[in-house]
C-alpha positions in Angstrom: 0.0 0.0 0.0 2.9 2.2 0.0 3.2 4.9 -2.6 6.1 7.8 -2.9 4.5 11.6 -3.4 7.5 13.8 -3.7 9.9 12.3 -2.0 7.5 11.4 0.8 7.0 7.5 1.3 3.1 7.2 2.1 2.2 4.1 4.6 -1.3 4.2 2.0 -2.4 6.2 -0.8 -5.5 7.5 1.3 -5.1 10.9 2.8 -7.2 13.1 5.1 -8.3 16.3 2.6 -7.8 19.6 4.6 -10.9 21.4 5.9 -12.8 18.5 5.9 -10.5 16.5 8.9 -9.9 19.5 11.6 -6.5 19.3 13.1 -6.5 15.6 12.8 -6.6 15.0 16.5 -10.3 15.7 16.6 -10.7 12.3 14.8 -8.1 10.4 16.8 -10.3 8.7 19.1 -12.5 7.3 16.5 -10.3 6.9 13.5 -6.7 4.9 13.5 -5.0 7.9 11.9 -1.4 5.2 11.7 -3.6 3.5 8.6 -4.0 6.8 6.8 -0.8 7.9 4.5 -1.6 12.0 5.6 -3.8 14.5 6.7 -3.9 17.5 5.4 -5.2 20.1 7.7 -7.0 22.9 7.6 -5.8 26.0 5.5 -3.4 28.1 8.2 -2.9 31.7 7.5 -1.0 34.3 9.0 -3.5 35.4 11.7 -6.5 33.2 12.8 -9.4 34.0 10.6 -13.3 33.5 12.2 -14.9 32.3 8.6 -18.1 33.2 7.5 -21.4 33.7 9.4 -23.9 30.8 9.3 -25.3 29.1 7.2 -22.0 27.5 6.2 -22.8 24.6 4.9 -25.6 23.1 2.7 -26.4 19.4 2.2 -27.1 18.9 -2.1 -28.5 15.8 -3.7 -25.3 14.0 -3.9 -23.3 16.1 -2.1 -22.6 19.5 0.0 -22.1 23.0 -0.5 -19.6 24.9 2.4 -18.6 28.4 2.7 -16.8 28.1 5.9 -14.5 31.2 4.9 -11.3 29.0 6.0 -11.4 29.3 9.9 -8.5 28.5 11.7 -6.4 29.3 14.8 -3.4 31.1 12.5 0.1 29.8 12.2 1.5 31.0 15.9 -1.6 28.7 17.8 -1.0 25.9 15.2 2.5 25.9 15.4 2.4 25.8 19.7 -1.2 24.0 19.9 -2.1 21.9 17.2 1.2 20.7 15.8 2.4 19.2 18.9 -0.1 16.8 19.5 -0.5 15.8 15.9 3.8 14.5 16.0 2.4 11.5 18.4 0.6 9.9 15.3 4.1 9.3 13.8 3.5 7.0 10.5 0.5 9.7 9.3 2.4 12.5 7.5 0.8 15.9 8.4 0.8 18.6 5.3 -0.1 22.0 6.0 -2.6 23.5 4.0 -1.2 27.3 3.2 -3.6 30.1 2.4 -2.8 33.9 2.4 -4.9 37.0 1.4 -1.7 38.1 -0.6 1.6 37.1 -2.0 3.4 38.2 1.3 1.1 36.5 3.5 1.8 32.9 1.9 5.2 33.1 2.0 5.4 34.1 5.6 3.1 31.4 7.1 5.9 29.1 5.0 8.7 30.6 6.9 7.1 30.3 10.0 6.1 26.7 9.3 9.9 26.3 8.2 10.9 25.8 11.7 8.7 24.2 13.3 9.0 20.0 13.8 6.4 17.0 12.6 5.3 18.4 8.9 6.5 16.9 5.8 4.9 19.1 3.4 3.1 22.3 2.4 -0.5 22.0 0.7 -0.4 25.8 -1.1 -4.5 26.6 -1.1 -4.6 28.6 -4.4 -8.4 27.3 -5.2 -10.6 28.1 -2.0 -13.9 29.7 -4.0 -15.0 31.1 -0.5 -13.1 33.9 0.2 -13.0 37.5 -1.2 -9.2 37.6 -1.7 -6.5 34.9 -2.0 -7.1 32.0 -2.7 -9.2 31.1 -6.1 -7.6 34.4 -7.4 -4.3 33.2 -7.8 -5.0 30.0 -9.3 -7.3 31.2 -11.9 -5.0 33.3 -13.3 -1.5 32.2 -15.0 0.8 34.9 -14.3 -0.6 34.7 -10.7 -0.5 31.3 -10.3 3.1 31.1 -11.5 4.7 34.2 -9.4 2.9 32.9 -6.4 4.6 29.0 -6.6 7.6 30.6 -7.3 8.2 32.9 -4.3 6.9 29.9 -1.9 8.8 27.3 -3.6 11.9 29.8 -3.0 11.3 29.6 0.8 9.7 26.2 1.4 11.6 23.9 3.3 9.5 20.8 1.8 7.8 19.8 -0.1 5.3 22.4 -2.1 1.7 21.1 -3.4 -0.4 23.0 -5.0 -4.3 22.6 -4.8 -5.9 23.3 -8.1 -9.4 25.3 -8.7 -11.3 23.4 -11.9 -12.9 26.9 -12.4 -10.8 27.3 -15.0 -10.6 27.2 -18.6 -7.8 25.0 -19.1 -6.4 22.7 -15.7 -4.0 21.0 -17.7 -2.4 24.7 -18.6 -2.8 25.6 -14.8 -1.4 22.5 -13.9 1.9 23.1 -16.6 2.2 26.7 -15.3 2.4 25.3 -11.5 5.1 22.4 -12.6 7.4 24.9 -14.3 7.0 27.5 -11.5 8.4 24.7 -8.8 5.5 22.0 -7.2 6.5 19.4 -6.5 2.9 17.8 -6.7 -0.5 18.7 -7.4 -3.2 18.3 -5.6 -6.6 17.8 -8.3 -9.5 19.5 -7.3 -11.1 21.7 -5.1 -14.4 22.7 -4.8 -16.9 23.9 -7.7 -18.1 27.3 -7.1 -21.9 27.2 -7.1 -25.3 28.4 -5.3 -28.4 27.4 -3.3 -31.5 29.3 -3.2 -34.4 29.2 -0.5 -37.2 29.3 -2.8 -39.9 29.8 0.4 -37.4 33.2 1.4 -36.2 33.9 -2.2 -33.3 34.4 -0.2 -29.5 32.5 -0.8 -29.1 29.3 1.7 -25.6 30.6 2.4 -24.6 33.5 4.3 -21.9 34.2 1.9 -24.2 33.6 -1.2 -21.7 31.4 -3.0 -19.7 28.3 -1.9 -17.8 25.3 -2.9 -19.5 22.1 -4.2 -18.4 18.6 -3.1 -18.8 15.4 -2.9 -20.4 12.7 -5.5 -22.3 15.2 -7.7 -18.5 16.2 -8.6 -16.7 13.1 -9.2 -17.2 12.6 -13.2 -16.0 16.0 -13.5 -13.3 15.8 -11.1 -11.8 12.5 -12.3 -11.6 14.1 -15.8 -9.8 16.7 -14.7 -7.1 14.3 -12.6 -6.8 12.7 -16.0 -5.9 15.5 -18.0 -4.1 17.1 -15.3 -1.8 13.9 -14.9 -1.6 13.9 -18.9 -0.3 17.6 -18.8 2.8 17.3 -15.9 5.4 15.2 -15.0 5.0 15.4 -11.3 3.0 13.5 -9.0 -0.6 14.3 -8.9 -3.2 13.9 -5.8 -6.5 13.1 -6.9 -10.0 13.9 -5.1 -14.1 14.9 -5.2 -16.6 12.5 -4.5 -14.6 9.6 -3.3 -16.9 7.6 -0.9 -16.2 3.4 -1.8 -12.6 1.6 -2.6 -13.8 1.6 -5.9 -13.7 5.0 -6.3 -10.2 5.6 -5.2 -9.1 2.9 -7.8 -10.8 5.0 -10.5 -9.2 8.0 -9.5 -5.3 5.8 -9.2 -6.4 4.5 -12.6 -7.3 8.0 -14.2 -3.3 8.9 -13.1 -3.3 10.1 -9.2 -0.5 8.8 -7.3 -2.6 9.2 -4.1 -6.4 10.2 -3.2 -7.7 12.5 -0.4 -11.0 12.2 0.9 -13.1 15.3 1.7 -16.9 15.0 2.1 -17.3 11.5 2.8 -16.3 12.4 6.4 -19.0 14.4 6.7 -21.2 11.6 6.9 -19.1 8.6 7.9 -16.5 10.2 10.7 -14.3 7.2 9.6 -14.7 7.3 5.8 -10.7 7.8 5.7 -10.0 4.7 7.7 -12.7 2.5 6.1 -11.5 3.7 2.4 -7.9 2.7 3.3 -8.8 -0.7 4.7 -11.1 -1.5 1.5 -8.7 -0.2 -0.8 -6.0 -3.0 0.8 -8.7 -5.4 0.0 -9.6 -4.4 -3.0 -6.2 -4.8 -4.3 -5.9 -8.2 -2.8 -9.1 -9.4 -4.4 -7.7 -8.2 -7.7 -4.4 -9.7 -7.4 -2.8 -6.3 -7.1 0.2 -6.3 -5.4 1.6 -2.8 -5.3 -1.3 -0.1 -5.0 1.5 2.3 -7.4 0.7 0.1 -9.8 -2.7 1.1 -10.7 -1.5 4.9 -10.8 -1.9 5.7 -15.0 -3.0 2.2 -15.6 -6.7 3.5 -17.6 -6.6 1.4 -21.0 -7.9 3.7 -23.6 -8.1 2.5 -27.2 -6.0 4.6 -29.4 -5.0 7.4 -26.8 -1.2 6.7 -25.0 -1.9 7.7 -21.5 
């Protein structure tokens, strides 16, 4: 079950997606965070941030819509609170999940993180829909998106990841412009910015009118986009959105990801992460897989060379 992401030897391919998993040691009492590969933890900005008012969060047909606003404790509190307590879960990697309102603000929170012990990678957040500034901004635009990588890739002291929006035109052009700017792997997709409306109020069903879409309604979508993302680049690529069954994570391995993270699932199944990576062990034995890595690219499509 062990895959390689950068450098970083994963004890599975299924990892914790940030904002969707805490800290991590909010689950460890329920979930056996030693079977997951990583968690990725919430995005961590310079100063805490309070998110958005409620209603946050919106349940969809197949699916959710959030607008948490990215609330978290700031780099200082994770660095002396969180961080400490997530080191005792030693064979789970912890990757940071980076966000910043500007250019300066990312790279700070990186050099910040640079000293501190227990992480073995940054998750840059360049696709959050939810907030006003940052995040989607940077990664929707080219020349953005490639001065941004740059300057944190010049002061990372890991491993740099960068979290793709699919509200773009092109991912695989997105996904070229991050490679030649410095990730080291990419992390394929975020959320897809949509709406509710209260039909009874004629009034929005979030506070912040918009939010990001998840969960099974996006997982065509998304694994096309893993596909031609890992098509475009030469680095690894991290695949999620709507992966709830073993099955699913295969399809996303096949369809080129290296590894899968899990988001929404643990919404409704607090130990979707655990369950996945035990199924996905047996799935591979029931198919007489032997390495997990080598379903990674393995789609058979008549007359196209993967």
């Amino acid at each position: 079950m062990r895959v390689t992401v950068a450098g970083l030897e994963l004890t599975s391919p299924v990892i914790a997606a940030s904002g969707t998993f805490g800290y991590g040691i909010e689950f460890e009492e329920i979930v056996s965070l030693d079977r997951l590969g990583a968690i990725v933890t919430k995005g961590i900005s310079l100063e805490p941030m309070a998110g958005h008012p409620s209603p946050r969060l919106v349940q969809t047909a197949a699916g959710m819509l959030n607008a948490v606003g990215l609330q978290n404790v700031g780099v200082e509190e994770f660095i002396a609170q969180k961080l400490p307590l997530m080191r005792r879960h030693s064979k789970c990697k912890v990757i940071v999940n980076v966000f910043g309102y500007t250019v300066s603000d990312y790279v700070a929170v990186i050099e910040r993180l640079n000293a501190a012990e227990g992480i073995a990678a940054y998750e840059l957040n360049v696709s959050c829909p939810n907030v006003h500034a940052g995040g989607m901004a940077f990664g929707s635009d080219a020349g953005s998106l490639e001065y941004l990588v740059s300057r944190a890739k010049a002061v990372a002291g890991r491993p740099l990841f960068v979290k793709l929006t699919p509200n773009v035109t092109s991912i695989a052009q997105m996904a070229h412009v991050a490679e030649v700017a410095g990730a080291d792997a990419l992390s394929v997709v975020n959320t897809f910015l949509a709406m509710a409306i209260d039909a009874e109020t004629r009034k929005p069903r979030l506070s912040n009118v918009t939010g990001g879409l998840s969960g099974p309604a996006i997982k065509p979508i998304a694994l096309r986009l893993v596909w031609e993302t890992s098509r475009a680049v030469k680095i690894p690529v991290l695949g999620m959105g709507g992966i709830v069954t073993p099955a699913d994570a295969v399809e996303f391995l096949l369809a080129g990801a290296t590894a899968v993270q899990v988001g929404t699932a643990s919404y409704a199944d607090p130990r979707a992460t655990e369950r996945l990576a035990r199924g996905l062990e047996s799935w591979c034995k029931s198919h007489d897989v032997t390495k997990v890595r080598h379903l990674t690219g393995a789609l058979e499509v008549q007359g196209i060379a993967h």
